[in-house]
N, C-alpha and C positions, 0 to 999 in steps of 0.2 A: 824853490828849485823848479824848473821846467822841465817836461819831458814830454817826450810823442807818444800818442796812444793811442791804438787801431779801435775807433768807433762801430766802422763795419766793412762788411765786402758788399761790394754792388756790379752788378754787370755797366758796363758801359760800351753805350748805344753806340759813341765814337770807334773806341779800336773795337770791339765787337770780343769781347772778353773781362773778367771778373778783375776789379781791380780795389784795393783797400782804400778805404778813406782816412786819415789820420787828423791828431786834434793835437795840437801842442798845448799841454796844460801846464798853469804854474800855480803851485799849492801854499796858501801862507804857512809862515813859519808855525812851527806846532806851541814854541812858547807864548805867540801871540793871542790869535784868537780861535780856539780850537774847534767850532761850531763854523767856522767860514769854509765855504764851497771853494772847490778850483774853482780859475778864470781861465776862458782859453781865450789864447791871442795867437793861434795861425792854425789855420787845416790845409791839407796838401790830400794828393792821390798817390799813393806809389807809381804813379805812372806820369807823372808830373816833368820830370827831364826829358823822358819819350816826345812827350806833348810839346813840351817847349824846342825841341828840336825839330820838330814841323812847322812850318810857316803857317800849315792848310787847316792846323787842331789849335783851336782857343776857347778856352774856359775858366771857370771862376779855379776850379780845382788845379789849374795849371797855373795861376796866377798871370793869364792871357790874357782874359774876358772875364771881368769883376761883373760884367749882366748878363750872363748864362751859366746857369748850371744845369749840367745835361743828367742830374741827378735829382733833382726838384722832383717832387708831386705837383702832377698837375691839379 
């Protein structure tokens, strides 16, 4: 089963306000093997339609720009 799960809040440097980061997990089944870790296979920003609705904002977290993330440690 998959589901989204709020990793963290981070300010963001683009709209200039706190925005969630999310992880889509999917967990194996519990009869198989019950010592295996979720895998995640997507992360998004709650603010991700915002962002894709501007031409001018691209980021990894928007699924715009896979080579920036304005969320990185530098």
């Amino acid at each position: 089963m998959a589901a989204w799960y709020l990793v963290e809040t981070r300010y963001c440097p683009i709209l200039r306000q706190e925005v969630g980061l999310f992880e889509q997990r999917i967990y194996p089944r519990s009869d198989h093997i019950s010592d295996m870790a979720y895998r995640v296979i997507a992360r998004c920003c709650s603010h991700d339609l915002l962002c894709n609705a501007d031409d001018h904002i691209h980021c990894r977290w928007a699924y715009t720009n896979p080579a920036w993330d304005p969320f990185e440690e530098a």
